[in-house]
C-alpha positions as CSV (number, residue, x, y, z in Angstrom):
1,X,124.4,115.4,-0.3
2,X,123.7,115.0,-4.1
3,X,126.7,115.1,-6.1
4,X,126.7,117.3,-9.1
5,X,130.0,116.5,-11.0
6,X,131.4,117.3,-14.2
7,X,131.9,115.0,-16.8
8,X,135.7,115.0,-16.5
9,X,135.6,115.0,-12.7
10,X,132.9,112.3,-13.0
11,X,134.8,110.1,-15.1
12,X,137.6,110.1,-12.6
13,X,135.5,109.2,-9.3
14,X,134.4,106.0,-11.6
15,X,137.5,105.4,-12.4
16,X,139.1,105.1,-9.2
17,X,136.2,103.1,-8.2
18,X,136.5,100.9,-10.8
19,X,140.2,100.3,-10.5
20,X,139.6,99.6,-7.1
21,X,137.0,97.1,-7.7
22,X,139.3,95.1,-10.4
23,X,142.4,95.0,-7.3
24,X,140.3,93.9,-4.8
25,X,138.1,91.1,-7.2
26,X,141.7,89.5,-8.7
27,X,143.1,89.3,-5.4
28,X,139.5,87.9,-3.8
29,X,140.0,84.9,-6.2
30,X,144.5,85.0,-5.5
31,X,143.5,84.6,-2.0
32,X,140.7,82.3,-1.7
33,X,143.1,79.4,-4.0
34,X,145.4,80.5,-1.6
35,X,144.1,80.1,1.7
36,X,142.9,76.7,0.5
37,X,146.4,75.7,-0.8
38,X,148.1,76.8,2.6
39,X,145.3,75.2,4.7
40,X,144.4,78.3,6.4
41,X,140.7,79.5,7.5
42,X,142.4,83.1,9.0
43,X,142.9,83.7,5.2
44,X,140.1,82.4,3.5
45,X,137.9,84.5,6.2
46,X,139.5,87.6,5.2
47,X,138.5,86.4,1.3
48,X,134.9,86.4,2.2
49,X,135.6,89.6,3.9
50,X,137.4,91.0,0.7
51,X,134.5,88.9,-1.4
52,X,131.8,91.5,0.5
53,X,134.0,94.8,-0.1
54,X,134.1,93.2,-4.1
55,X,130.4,93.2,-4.1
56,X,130.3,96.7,-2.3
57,X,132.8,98.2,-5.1
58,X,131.1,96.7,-8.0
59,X,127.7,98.4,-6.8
60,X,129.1,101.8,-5.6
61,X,130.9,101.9,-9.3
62,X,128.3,101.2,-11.1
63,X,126.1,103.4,-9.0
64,X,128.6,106.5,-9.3
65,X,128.3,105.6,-13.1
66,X,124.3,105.9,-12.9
67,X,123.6,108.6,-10.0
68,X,123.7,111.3,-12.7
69,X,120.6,110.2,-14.0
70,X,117.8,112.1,-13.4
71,X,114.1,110.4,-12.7
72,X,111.8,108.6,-15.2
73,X,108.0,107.5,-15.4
74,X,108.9,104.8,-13.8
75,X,111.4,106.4,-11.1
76,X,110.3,109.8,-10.1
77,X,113.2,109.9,-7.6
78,X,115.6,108.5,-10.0
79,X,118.0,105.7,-8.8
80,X,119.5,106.7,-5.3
81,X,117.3,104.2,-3.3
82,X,118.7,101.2,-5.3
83,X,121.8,101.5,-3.6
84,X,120.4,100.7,-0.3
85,X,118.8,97.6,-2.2
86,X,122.0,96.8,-3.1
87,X,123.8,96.7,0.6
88,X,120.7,94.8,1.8
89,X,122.1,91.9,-0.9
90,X,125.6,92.6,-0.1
91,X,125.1,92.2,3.5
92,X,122.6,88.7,3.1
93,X,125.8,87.6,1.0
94,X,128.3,88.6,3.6
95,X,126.1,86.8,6.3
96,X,126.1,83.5,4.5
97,X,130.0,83.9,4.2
98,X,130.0,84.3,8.1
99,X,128.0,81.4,8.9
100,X,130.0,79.6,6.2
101,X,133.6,80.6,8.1
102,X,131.7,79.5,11.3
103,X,131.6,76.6,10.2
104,X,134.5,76.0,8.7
105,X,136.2,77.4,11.8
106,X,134.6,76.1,14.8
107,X,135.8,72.1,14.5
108,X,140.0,74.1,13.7
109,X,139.3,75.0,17.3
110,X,138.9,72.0,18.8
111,X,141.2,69.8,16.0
112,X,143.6,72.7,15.4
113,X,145.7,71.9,11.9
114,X,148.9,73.7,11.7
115,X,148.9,76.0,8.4
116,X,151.6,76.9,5.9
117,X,152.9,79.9,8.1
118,X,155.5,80.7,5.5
119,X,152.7,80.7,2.6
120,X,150.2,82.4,4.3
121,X,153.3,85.8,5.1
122,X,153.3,86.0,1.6
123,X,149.6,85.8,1.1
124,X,149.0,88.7,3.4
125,X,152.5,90.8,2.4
126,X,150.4,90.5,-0.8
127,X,147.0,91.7,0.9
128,X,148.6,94.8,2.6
129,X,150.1,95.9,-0.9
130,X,147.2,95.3,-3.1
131,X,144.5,96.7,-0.5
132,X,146.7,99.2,0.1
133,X,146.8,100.7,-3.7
134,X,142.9,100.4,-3.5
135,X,143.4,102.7,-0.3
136,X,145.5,105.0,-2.4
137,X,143.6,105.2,-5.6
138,X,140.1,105.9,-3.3
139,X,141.3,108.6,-0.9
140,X,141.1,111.4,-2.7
141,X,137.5,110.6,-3.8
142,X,135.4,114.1,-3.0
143,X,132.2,112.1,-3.1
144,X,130.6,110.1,-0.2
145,X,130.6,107.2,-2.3
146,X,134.2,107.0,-2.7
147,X,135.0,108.3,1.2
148,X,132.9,105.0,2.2
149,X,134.8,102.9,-0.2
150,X,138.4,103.9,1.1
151,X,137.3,103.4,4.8
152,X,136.1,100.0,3.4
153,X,139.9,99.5,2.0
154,X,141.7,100.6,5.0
155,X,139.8,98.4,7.3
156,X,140.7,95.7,4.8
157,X,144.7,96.4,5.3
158,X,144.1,96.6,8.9
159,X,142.7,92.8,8.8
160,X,145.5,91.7,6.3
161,X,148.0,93.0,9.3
162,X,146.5,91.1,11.7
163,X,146.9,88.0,9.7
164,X,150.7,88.6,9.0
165,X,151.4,89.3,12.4
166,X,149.5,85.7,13.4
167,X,151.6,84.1,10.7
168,X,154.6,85.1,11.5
169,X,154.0,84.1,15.1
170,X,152.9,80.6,13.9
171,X,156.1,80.7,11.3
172,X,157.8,80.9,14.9
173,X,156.7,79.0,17.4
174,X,154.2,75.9,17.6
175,X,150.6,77.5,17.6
176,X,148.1,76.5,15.3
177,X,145.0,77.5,17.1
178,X,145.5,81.2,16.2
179,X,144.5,80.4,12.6
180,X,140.9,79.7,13.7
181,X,141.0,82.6,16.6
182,X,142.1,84.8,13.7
183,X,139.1,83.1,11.5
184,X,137.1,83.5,14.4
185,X,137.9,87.7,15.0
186,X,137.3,88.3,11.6
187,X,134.1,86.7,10.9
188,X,132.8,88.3,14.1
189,X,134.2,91.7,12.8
190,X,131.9,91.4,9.6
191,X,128.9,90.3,11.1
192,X,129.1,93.2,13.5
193,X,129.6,95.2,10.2
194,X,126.7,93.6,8.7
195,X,124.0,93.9,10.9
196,X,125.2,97.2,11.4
197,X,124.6,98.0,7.7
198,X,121.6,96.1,7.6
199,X,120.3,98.4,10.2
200,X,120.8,101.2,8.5
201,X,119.4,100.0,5.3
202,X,116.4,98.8,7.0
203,X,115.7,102.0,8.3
204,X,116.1,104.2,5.1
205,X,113.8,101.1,3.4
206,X,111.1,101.6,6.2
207,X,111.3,105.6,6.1
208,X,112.5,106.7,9.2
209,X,113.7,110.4,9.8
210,X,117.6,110.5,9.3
211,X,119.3,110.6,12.5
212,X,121.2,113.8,11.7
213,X,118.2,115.8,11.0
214,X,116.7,117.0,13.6
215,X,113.0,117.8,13.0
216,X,111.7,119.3,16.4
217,X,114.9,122.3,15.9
218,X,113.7,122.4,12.4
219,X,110.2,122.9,13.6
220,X,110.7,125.6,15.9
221,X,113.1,128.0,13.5
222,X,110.2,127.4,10.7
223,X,107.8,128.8,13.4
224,X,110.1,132.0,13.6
225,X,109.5,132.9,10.1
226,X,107.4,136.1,10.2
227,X,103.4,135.6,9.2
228,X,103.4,131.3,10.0
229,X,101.2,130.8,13.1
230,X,101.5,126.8,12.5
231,X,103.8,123.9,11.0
232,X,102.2,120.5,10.2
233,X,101.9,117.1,8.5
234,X,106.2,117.4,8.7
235,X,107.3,114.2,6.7
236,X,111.5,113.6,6.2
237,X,113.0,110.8,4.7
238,X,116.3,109.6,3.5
239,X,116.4,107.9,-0.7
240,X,120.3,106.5,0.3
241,X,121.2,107.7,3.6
242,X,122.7,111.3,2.0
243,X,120.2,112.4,0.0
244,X,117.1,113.4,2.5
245,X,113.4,114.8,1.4
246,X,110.9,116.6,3.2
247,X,107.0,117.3,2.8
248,X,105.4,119.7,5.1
249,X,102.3,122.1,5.6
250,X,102.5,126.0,6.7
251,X,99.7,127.5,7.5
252,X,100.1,131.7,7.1
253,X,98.9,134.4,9.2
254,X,95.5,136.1,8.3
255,X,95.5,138.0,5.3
256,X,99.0,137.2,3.7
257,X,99.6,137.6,0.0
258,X,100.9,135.4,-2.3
259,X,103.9,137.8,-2.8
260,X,104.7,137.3,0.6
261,X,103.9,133.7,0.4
262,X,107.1,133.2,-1.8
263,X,109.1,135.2,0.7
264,X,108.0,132.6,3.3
265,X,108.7,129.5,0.9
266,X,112.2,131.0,0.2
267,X,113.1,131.8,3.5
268,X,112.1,128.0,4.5
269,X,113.6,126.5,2.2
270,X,117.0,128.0,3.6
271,X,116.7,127.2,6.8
272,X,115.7,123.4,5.6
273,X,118.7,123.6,3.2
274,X,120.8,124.4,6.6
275,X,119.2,121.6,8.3
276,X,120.5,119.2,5.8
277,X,117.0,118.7,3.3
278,X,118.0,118.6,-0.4
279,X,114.4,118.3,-1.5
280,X,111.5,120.6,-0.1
281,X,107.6,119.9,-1.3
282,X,105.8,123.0,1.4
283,X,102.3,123.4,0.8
284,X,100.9,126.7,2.6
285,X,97.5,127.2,3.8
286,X,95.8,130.2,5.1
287,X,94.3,130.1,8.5
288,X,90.5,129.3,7.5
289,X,91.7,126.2,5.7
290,X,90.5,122.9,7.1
291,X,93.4,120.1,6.3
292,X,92.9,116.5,6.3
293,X,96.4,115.8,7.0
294,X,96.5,117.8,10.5
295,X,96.6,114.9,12.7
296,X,99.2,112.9,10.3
C-alpha cells in the first residue's frame, strides 16, 4: 500500500533502517576477516549471506528516504519501480556469492580442514547479538519496507544459531566436515531465496497481475454497479509489488448522464480500492461507442 508518513514518523522508519544497515555492514566486514582467520567456509557463507541483507538495507533505506517523492517529467510514476531494479542487482550479487561459496565449499567436502571451533563460538555469539539488535530496532517498523527488513534480520539470527550450534559440536568432538555441510545449507538457503526474489521481480518488471488481486471477482462486482452493461480492456499491474495500478473501460447503459456517470466512477473506484488498487484510470463509454481496445 503507499505509505503516507509524517515527517517525524518518516524520519524514524529511516532511521531504524539506517541503523540497521550500519550493524549489519560493520559486522559483514568483522565476519568475513573472521571466518578467513578461523579457516571456516560455514562463516564466511553466512558473510555473503549477511553481504546480500547489507545490500538489501542500504537500498530499502535509501528508498524509504526517496518514496515520498512524488513523479517528474521524466518519472510519471515516481520512483517505486526502482526498488525492484534494485533486488534484481541484489539478487545477481547474491548469486555470484553462492557460486563463489560453492566453490569454496565443495573441495572442504572431500579434504575436510578442521576450523578454529573456539573462534568461530565467538564469531557467531557475536552474529546472534548484533543481528539480533537489527531485529530489535526493525520490528516495530509500520511500513512494508521495514516488516521485510526485520524478517530479513531474524532469518539472519536463525542462520548465526545454526553456526554456533555446529561450532560447538566441532569444539567437542572431532568433526570437521560440518563446516562445509553448514557452508553447504546456507548457500543453498540463499539461492532458494534468490531465485525466489528474482521471480518475483521478474514478474512485477514484465507486468503481470499481482497475485493477490483478483481480477475475474473484481470484474464481476464492477458489473453489479447499476447502469454498466460491460467491463473491458481491464489492465493491473504492480510499480514494487505493494503499490498496484489499474486501467479499465465501462461502457454505461443507454441514456446515462454524466451526473450519474460520477456516481458510477465513485462507486468503482471503492470497490477497486477494496480489492487492493491504489491507482484507478476508468474511462466510460456509452453503448454506441465503437472502442479499439475491446479485444485487448
Amino acid at each position: 500500500m503507499p505509505h503516507h508518513h509524517h515527517g517525524h514518523e518518516h524520519h524514524h522508519d529511516v532511521d531504524n533502517i539506517k541503523t540497521a544497515f550500519f550493524l549489519n555492514i560493520g559486522f559483514t566486514i568483522v565476519e568475513i576477516v573472521g571466518g578467513i582467520y578461523v579457516n571456516s567456509v560455514a562463516i564466511i557463507s553466512d558473510a555473503i549471506h549477511d553481504l546480500g541483507d547489507s545490500l538489501s538495507l542500504g537500498v530499502s533505506w535509501y528508498f524509504q528516504k526517496i518514496s515520498h517523492r512524488g513523479r517528474t517529467n521524466t518519472f510519471s510514476y515516481g520512483f517505486r519501480r526502482f526498488s525492484v531494479l534494485s533486488a534484481i542487482i541484489n539478487s545477481v550479487v547474491l548469486l555470484a556469492g553462492s557460486v563463489f561459496i560453492l566453490v569454496e565449499t565443495i573441495p572442504r567436502l572431500l579434504h575436510p580442514e578442521q576450523p578454529n571451533a573456539q573462534g568461530m563460538i565467538i564469531l557467531s555469539v557475536l552474529g546472534v547479538i548484533v543481528n539480533g539488535a537489527a531485529v530489535l530496532k526493525t520490528r516495530k517498523g509500520k511500513t512494508v519496507n521495514e516488516k521485510v527488513v526485520s524478517l530479513h534480520l531474524l532469518e539472519d539470527v536463525l542462520g548465526w544459531v545454526a553456526v554456533l550450534i555446529g561450532s560447538i559440536v566441532m569444539s567437542l568432538t572431532d568433526f570437521p566436515i560440518l563446516d562445509p555441510i553448514l557452508s553447504l545449507l546456507i548457500a543453498g538457503y540463499i539461492l532458494f531465496n534468490v531465485f525466489r526474489n528474482l521471480k518475483t521481480s521478474l514478474k512485477i518488471i514484465l507486468q503481470s497481475i499481482p497475485p493477490e488481486i483478483d481480477t475475474i471477482e473484481l470484474e464481476k462486482q464492477l458489473k453489479k454497479i447499476q447502469n454498466i452493461n460491460q467491463v473491458h480492456d481491464m489492465h493491473t499491474w504492480t510499480m514494487d509489488g505493494n503499490y498496484h495500478v489499474m486501467t479499465l473501460h465501462l461502457v454505461l447503459a443507454k441514456g446515462v448522464d454524466l451526473v450519474a456517470g460520477a456516481e458510477i466512477k465513485a462507486q468503482a473506484r471503492a470497490i477497486l480500492k477494496a480489492g487492493d488498487i491504489d491507482h484507478v484510470t476508468i474511462e466510460l463509454e456509452s453503448p454506441e461507442e465503437h472502442c479499439d481496445l475491446e479485444d485487448c
